[in-house]
ChimeraX commands (.cxc) that place a marker at each C-alpha (Angstrom):
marker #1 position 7.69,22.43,-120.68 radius 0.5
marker #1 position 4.76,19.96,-119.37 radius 0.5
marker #1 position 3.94,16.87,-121.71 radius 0.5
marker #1 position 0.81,15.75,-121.73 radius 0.5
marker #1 position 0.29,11.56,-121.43 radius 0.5
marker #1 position -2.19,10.27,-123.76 radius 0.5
marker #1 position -2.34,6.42,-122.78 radius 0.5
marker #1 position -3.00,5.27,-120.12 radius 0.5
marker #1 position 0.23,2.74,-120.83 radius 0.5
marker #1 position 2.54,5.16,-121.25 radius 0.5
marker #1 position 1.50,6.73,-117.72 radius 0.5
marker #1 position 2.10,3.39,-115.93 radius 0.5
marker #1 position 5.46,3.53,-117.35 radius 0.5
marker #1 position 7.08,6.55,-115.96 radius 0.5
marker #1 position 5.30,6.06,-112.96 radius 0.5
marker #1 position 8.71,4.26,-111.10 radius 0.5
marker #1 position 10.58,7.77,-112.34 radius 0.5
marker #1 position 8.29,9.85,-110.84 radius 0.5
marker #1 position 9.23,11.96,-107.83 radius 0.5
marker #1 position 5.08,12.59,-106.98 radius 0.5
marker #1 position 2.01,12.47,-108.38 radius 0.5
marker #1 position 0.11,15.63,-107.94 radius 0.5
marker #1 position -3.88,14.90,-108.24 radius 0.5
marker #1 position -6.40,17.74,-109.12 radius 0.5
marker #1 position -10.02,16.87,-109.56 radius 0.5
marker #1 position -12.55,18.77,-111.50 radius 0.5
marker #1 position -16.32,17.46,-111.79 radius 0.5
marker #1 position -15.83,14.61,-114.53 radius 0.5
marker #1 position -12.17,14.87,-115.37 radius 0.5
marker #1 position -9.31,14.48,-113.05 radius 0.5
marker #1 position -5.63,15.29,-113.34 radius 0.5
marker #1 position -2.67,13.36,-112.76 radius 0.5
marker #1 position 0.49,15.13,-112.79 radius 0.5
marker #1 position 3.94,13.20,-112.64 radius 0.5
marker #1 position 6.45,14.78,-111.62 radius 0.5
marker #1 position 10.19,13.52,-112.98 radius 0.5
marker #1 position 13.38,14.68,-112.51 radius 0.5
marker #1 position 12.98,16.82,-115.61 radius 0.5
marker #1 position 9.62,17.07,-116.81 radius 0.5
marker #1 position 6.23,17.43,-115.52 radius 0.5
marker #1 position 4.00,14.68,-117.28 radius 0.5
marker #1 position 0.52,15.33,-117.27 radius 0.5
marker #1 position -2.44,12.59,-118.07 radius 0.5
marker #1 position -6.19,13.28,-118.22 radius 0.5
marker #1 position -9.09,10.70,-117.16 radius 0.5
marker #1 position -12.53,10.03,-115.21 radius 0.5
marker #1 position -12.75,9.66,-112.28 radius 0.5
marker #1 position -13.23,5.96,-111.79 radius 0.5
marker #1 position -10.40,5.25,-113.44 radius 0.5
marker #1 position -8.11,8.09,-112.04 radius 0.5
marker #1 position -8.73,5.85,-108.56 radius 0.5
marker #1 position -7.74,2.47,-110.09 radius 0.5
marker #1 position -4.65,4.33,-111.20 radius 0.5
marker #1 position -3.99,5.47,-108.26 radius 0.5
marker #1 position -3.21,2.62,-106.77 radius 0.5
marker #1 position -0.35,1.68,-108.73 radius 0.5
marker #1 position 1.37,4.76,-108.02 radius 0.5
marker #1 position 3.82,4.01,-105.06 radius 0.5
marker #1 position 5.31,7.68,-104.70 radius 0.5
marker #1 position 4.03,10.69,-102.72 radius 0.5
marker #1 position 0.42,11.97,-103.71 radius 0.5
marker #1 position -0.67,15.62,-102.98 radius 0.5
marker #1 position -3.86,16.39,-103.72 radius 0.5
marker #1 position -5.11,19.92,-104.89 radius 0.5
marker link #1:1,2 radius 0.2
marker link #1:2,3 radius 0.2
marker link #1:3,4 radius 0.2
marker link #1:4,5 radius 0.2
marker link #1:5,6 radius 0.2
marker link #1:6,7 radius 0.2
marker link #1:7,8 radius 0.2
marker link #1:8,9 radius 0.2
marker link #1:9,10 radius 0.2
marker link #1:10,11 radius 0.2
marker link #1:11,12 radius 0.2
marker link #1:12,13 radius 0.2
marker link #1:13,14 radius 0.2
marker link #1:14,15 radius 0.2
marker link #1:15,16 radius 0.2
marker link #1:16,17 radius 0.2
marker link #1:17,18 radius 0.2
marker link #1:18,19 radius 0.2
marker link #1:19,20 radius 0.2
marker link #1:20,21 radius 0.2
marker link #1:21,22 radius 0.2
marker link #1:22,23 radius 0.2
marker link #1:23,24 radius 0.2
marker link #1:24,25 radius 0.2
marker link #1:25,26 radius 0.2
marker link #1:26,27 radius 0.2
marker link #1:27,28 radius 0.2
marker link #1:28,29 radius 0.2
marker link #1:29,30 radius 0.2
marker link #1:30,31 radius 0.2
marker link #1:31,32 radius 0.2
marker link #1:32,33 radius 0.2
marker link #1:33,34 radius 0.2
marker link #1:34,35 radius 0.2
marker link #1:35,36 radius 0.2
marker link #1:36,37 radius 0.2
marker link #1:37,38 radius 0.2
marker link #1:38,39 radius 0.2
marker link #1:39,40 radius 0.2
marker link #1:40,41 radius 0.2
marker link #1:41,42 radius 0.2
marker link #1:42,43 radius 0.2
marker link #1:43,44 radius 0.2
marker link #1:44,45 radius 0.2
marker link #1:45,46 radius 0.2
marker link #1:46,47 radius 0.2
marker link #1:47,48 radius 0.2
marker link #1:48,49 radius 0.2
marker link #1:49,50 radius 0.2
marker link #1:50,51 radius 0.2
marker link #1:51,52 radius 0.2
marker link #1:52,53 radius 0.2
marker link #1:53,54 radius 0.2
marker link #1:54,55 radius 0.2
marker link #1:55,56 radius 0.2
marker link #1:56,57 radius 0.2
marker link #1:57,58 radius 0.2
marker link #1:58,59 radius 0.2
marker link #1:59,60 radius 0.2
marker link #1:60,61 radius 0.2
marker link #1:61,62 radius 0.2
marker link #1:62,63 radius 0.2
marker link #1:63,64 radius 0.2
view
């Protein structure tokens, strides 16, 4: 089952676990799915700050 991530703390800490990052965008929210050995961790933010994130995040990105 996916979790969903509600800080953005929390997603900066399972980002070294993560296998990719998956990134869908929608017109003011974007999603950032983490993928883990086991589970798929899922976090919810704007856009500006889905960007900033995204720099931090040193495994593969696909976008959809």
């Amino acid at each position: 089952m996916p979790r969903e991530i509600l800080e953005e703390k929390a997603f900066l800490e399972i980002v070294p676990k993560a296998i990719h990052c998956r990134v869908k965008r929608r017109k003011d929210v974007v999603k950032l799915k983490l993928r883990t050995k086991r589970v798929l961790y899922t976090f919810k933010t704007d856009p500006v700050n889905a960007e900033r994130l995204l720099k931090s995040v040193n495994c593969d990105i696909i976008e959809l």
